[in-house]
Kinemage of the C-alpha trace (Angstrom):
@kinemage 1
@onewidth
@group {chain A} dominant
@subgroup {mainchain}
@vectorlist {calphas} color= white
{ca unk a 1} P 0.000 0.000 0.000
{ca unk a 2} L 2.795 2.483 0.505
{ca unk a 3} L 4.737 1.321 -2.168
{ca unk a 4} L 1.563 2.167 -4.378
{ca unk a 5} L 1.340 5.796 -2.465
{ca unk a 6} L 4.695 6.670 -3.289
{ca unk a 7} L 4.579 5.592 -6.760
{ca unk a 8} L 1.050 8.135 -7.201
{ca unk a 9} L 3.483 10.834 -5.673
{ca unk a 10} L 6.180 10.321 -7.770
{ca unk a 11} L 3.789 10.377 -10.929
{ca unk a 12} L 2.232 13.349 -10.210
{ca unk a 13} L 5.284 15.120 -9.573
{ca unk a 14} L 6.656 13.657 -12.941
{ca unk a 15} L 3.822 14.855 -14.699
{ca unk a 16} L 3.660 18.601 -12.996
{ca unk a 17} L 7.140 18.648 -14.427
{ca unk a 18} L 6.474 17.698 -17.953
{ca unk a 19} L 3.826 20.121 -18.325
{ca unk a 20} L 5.703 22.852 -16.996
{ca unk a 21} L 8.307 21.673 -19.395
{ca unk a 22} L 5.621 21.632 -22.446
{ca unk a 23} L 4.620 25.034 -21.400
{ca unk a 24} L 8.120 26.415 -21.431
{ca unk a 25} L 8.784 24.598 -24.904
{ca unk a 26} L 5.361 25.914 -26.730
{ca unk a 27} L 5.969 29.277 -25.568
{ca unk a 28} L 2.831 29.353 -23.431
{ca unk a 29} L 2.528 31.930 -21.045
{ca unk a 30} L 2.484 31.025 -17.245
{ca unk a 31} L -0.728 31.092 -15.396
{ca unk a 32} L -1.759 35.007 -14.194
{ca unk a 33} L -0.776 35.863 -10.625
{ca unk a 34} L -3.567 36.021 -8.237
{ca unk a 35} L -3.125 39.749 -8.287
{ca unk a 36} L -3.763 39.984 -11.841
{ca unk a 37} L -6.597 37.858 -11.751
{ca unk a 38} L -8.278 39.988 -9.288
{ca unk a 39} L -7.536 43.125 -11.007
{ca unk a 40} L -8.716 41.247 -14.142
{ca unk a 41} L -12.274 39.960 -12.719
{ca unk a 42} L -12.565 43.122 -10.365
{ca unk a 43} L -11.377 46.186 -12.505
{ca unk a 44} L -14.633 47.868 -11.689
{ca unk a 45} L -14.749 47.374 -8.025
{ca unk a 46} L -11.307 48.717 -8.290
{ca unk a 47} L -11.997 51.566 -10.519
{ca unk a 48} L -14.989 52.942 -7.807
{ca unk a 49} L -12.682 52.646 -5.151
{ca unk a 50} L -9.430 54.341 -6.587
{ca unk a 51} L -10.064 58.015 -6.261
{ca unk a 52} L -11.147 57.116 -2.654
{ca unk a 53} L -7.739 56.099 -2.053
{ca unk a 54} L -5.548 58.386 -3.812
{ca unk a 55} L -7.833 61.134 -1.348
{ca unk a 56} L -7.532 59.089 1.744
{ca unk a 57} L -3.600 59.223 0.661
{ca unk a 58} L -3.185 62.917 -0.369
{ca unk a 59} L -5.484 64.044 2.931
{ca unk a 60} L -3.986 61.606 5.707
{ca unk a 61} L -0.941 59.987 3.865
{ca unk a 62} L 0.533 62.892 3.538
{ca unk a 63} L 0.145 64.834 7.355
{ca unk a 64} L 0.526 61.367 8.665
{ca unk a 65} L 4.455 60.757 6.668
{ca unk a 66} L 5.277 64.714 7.221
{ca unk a 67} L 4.541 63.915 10.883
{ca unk a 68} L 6.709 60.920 11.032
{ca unk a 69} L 9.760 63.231 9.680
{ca unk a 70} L 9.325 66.202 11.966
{ca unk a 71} L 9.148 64.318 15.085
{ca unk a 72} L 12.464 63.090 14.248
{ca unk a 73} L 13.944 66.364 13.767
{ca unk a 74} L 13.962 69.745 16.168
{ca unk a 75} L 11.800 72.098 13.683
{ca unk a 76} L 10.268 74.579 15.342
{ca unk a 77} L 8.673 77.879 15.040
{ca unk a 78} L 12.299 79.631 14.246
{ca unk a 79} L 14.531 77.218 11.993
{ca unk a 80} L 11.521 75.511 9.541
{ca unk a 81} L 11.451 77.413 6.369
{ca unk a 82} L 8.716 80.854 6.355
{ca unk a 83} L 8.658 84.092 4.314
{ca unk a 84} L 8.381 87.640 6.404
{ca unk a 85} L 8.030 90.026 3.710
{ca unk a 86} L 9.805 90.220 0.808
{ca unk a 87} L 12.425 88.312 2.403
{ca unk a 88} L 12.552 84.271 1.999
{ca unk a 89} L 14.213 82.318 5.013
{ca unk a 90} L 15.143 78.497 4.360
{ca unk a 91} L 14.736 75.682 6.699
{ca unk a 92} L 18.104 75.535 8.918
{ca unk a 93} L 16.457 72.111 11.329
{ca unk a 94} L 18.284 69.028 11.534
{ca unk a 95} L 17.501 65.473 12.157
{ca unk a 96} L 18.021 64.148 15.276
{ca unk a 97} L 16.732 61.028 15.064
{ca unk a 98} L 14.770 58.883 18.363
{ca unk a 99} L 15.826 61.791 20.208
{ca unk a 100} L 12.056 63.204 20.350
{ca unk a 101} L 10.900 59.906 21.526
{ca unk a 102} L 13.607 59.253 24.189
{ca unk a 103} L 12.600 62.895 25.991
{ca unk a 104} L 9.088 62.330 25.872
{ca unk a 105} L 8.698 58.446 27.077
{ca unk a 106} L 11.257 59.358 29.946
{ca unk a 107} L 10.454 62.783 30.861
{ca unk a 108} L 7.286 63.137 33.180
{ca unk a 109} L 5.267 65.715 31.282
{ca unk a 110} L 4.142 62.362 28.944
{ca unk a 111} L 3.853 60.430 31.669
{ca unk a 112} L 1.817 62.136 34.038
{ca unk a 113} L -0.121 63.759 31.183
{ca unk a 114} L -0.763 60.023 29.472
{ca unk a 115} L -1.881 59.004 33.157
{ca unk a 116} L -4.509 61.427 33.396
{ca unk a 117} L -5.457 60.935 29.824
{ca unk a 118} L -6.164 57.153 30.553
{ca unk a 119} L -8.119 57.800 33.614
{ca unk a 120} L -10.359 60.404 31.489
{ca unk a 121} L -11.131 57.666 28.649
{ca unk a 122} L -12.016 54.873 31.301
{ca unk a 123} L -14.209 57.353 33.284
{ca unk a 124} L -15.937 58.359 30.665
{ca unk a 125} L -16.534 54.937 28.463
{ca unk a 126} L -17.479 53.559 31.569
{ca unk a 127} L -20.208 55.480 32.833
{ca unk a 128} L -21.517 56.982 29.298
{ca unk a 129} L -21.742 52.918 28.563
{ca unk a 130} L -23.602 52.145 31.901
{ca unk a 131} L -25.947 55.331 31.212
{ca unk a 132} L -26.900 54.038 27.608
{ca unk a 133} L -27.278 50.515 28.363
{ca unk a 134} L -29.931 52.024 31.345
{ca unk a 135} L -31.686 53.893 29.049
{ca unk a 136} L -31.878 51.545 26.590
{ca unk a 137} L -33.313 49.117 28.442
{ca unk a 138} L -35.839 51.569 30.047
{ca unk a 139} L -37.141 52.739 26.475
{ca unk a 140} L -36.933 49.503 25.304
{ca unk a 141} L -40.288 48.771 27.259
{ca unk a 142} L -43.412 50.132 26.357
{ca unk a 143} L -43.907 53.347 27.907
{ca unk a 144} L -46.279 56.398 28.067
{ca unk a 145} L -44.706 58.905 25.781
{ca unk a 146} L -41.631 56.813 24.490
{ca unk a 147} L -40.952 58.360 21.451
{ca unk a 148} L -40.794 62.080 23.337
{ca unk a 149} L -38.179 60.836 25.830
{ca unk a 150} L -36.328 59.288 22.771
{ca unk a 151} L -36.291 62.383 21.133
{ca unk a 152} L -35.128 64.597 24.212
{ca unk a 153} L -32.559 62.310 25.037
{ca unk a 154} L -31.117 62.326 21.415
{ca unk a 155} L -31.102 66.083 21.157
{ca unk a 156} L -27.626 66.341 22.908
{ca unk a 157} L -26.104 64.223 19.777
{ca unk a 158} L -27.985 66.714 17.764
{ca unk a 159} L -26.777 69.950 18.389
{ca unk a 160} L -22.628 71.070 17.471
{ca unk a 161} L -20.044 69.846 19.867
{ca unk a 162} L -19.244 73.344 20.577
{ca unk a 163} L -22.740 74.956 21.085
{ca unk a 164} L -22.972 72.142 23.990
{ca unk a 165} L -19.679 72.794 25.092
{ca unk a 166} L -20.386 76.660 25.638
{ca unk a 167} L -23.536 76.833 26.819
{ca unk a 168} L -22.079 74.267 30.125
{ca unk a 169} L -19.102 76.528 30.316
{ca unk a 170} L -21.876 79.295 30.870
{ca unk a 171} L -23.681 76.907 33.383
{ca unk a 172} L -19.836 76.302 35.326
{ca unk a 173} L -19.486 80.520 35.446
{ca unk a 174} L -18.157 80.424 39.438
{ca unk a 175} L -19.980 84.017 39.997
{ca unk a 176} L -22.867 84.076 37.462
{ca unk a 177} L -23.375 80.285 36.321
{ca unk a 178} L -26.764 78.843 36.988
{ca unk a 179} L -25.322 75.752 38.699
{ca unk a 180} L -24.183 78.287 41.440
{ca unk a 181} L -26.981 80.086 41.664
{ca unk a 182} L -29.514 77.428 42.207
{ca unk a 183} L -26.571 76.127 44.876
{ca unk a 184} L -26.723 79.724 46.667
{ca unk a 185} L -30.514 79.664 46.567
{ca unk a 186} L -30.379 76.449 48.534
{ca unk a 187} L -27.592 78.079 51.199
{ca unk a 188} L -24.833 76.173 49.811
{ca unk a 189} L -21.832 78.058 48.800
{ca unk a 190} L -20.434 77.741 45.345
{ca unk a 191} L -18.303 75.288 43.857
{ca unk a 192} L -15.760 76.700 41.413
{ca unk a 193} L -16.204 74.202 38.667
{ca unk a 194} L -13.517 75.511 36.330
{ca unk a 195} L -10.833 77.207 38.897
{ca unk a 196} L -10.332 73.822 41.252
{ca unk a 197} L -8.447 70.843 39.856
{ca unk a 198} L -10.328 68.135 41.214
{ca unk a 199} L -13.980 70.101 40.352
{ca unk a 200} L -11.892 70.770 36.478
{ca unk a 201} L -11.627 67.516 36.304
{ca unk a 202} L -15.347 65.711 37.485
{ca unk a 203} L -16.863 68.818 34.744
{ca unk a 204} L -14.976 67.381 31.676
{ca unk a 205} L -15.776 63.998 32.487
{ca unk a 206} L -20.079 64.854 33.224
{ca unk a 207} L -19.853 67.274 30.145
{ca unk a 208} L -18.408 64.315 27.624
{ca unk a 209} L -20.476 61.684 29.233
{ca unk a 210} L -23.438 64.616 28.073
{ca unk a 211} L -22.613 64.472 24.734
{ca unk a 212} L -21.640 60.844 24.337
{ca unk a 213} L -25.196 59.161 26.457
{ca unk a 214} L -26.916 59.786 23.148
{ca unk a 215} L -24.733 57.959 20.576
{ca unk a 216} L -24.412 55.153 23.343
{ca unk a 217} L -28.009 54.989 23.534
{ca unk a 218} L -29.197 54.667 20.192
{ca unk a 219} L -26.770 51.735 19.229
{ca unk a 220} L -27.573 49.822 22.127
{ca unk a 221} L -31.370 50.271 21.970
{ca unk a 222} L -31.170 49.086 18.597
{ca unk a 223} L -29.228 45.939 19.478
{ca unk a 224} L -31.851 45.041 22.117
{ca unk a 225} L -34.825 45.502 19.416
{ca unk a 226} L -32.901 42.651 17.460
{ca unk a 227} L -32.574 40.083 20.654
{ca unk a 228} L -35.970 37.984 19.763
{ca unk a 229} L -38.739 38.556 22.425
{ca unk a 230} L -38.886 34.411 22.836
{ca unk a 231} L -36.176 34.187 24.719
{ca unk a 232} L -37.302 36.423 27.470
{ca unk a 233} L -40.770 34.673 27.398
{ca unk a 234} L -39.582 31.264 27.353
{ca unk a 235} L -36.757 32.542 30.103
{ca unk a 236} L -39.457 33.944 32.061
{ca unk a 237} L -41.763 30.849 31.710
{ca unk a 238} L -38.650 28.827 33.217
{ca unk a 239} L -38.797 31.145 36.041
{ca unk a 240} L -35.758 33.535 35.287
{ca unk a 241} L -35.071 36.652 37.304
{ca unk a 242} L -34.833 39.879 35.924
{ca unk a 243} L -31.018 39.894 36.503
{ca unk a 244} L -31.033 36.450 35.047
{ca unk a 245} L -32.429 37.578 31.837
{ca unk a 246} L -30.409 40.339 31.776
{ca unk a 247} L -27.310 38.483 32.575
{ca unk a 248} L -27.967 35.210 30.126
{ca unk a 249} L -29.624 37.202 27.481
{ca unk a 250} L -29.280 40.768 27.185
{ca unk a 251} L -26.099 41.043 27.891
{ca unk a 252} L -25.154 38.127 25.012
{ca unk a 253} L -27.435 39.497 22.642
{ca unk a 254} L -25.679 42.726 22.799
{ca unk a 255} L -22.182 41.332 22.603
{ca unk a 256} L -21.414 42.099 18.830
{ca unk a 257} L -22.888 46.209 19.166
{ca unk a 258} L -21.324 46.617 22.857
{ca unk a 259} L -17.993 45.704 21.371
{ca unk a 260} L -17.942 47.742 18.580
{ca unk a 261} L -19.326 50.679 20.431
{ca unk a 262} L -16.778 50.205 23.025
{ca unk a 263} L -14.039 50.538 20.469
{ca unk a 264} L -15.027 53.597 18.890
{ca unk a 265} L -16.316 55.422 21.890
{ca unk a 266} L -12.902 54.444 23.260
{ca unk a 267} L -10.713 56.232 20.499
{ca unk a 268} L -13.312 59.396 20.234
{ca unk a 269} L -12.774 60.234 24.251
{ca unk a 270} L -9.132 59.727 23.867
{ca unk a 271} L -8.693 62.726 21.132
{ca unk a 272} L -11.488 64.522 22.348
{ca unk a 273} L -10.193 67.691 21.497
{ca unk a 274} L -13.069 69.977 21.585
{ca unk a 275} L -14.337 69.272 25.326
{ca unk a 276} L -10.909 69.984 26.961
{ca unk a 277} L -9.664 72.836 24.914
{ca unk a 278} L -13.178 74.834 24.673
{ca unk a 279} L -14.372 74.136 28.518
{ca unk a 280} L -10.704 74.217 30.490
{ca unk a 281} L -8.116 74.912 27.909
{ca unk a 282} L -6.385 72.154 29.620
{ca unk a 283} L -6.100 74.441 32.843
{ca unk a 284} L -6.494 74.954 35.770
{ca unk a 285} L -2.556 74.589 35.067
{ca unk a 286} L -2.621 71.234 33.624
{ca unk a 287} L -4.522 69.395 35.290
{ca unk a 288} L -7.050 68.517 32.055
{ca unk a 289} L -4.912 68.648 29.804
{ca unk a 290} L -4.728 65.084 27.826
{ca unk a 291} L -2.260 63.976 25.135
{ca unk a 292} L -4.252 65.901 22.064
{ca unk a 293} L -4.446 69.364 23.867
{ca unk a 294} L -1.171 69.436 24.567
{ca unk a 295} L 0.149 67.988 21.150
{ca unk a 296} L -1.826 71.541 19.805
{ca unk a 297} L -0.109 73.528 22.417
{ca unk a 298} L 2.958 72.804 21.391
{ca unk a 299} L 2.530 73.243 17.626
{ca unk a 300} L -0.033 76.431 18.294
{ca unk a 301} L 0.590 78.219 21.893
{ca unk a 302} L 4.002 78.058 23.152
{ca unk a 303} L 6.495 80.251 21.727
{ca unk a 304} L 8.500 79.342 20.198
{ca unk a 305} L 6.456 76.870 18.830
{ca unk a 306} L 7.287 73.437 18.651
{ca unk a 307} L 6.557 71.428 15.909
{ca unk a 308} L 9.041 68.171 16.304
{ca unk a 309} L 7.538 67.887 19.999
{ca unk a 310} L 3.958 67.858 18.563
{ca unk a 311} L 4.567 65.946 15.934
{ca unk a 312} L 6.014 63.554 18.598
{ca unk a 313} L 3.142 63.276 20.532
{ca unk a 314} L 0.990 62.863 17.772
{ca unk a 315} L 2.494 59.946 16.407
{ca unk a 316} L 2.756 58.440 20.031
{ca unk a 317} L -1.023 59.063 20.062
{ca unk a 318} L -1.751 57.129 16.738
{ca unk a 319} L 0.618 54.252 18.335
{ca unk a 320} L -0.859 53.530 21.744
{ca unk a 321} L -4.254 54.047 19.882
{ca unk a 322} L -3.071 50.949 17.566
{ca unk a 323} L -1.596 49.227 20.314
{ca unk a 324} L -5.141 49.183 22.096
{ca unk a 325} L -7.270 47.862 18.029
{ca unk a 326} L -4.633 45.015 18.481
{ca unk a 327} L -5.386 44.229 21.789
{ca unk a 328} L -8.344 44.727 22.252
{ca unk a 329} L -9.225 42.394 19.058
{ca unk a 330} L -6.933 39.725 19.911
{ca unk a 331} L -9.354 40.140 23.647
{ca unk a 332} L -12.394 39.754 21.614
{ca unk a 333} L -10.962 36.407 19.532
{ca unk a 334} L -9.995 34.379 22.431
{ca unk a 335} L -13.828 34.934 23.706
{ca unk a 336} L -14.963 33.673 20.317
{ca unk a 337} L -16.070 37.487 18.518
{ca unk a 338} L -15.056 37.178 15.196
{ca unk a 339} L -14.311 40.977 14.878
């Protein structure tokens, strides 16, 4: 039997050869790579999706390589190259290499600014995720005017990041802000929101978990609408807690829009620019002040300004962000999400 096995090999290899020989000898071309067979069979596919890619490249490529090169140099506001007048002034920076990196991952400015950006992402995924997942479930049931308290608790997603952003910097005003007021009417002194580092800090964090309730809402609502209603009746006729349903079904059933929510919730409060910069300007000192403020103060507040040591900090940015996709995929495979 294996003397037969070995002889079928041996054949087959025999007769691969020949043809390849035959095909060589006739001038026949060889077979078309699988590239070219794709391109071949797909050219249209590939046709829609080329000027997507050649403007993904030309608007992120190109910032994202430029980036790359200054943080590896020490350009700044006075050596890049600039015009003042008539008179022309060429770049005089040089390239220094990891230098950029070495100062920033072992000086404690990073550090202690990285810390504080971690503990603002994990606040606020955390609770805006608990909020929406409450909410969802609550307007998931059939309820007397559902479809108003829907709409007024989507209306923060609605309006401009900004307009939100200013109208509770207005509500934080230490001497005329309505939070104070209503605090002074009740014989409580106020609270300076804004001025105190701890108070700085807990008004970010309920001002982003204001604007990001909504978004967190609406996904999860509309992964409970697709969990079929049997289960909870035939949980319930087996005599299921609430918690038990929750815990065996819900919480399953939402698996695959929880995850992905997670994930992009995750990067969105990490480089949430707009909340920080237009509510504390990273102040009081620094105390707010999280990886993407301070990667713009460098390149558009300090003088001189620094563009190697924001460009530095950006790329770190993009890297620990990357760091956490791989992670937190390779967390979701060994539980069995194919994501």
């Amino acid at each position: 039997m294996a003397v037969h096995t070995g002889q079928s090999v041996a054949k087959a290899a025999g007769d691969d050869v020949v043809a390849r020989g035959r095909s060589r000898g006739t001038g026949n071309p060889p077979p078309p790579s699988r590239i070219r067979r794709a391109l071949s069979t797909h050219w249209y596919a590939w046709t829609m999706v080329a000027p997507v890619v050649v403007v993904i490249g030309v608007i992120i490529g190109y910032p994202l390589v430029r980036g790359i090169y200054l943080s590896m140099t020490d350009a700044n506001e006075r050596n890049v190259e600039r015009s003042i007048g008539v008179n022309h002034m060429p770049a005089t920076y040089g390239f220094v290499g990891q230098d950029n990196y070495t100062d920033a991952l072992t000086g404690s400015q990073f550090l202690d600014t990285l810390g504080w950006t971690l503990v603002w992402t994990v606040s606020c995924v955390t609770i805006t995720f608990c909020l929406g997942m409450a909410l969802a479930n609550i307007l998931n049931r059939r309820i007397a005017g559902r479809s108003a308290y829907r709409m007024a608790l989507i209306l923060p997603w609605a309006i401009p990041g900004f307009v939100s952003v200013f109208a509770w910097r207005f509500l934080y005003n230490e001497d005329r802000g309505l939070l104070n007021k209503i605090l002074s009417g009740g014989g409580i002194d106020g609270i300076p929101w804004l001025n105190d580092p701890t108070w700085a800090k807990l008004s970010v964090i309920a001002v982003n978990v204001w604007l990001g309730v909504p978004f967190m809402m609406v996904a999860l609502l509309g992964g409970l609408q697709s969990i079929p209603s049997e289960h909870y009746e035939a949980a319930e006729m087996d005599g299921a807690t609430a918690w038990q349903r929750f815990r065996h079904i819900t919480l399953p059933g939402l698996r695959p829009v929880s995850t992905t929510v997670i994930l992009l919730s995750t990067i969105w409060t990490f480089n949430m620019f707009p909340v920080i910069y237009l509510l504390t300007r990273g102040g009081p000192g620094e105390a707010t002040q999280i990886l993407v403020t301070q990667a713009y103060k460098f390149s558009f507040e300090i003088s001189p300004r620094d563009f190697a040591q924001s460009s530095t900090w950006g790329v770190l940015i993009l890297v620990l962000l990357m760091i956490f996709a791989a992670v937190y995929r390779r967390v979701l495979r060994t539980q069995g999400d194919d994501w």
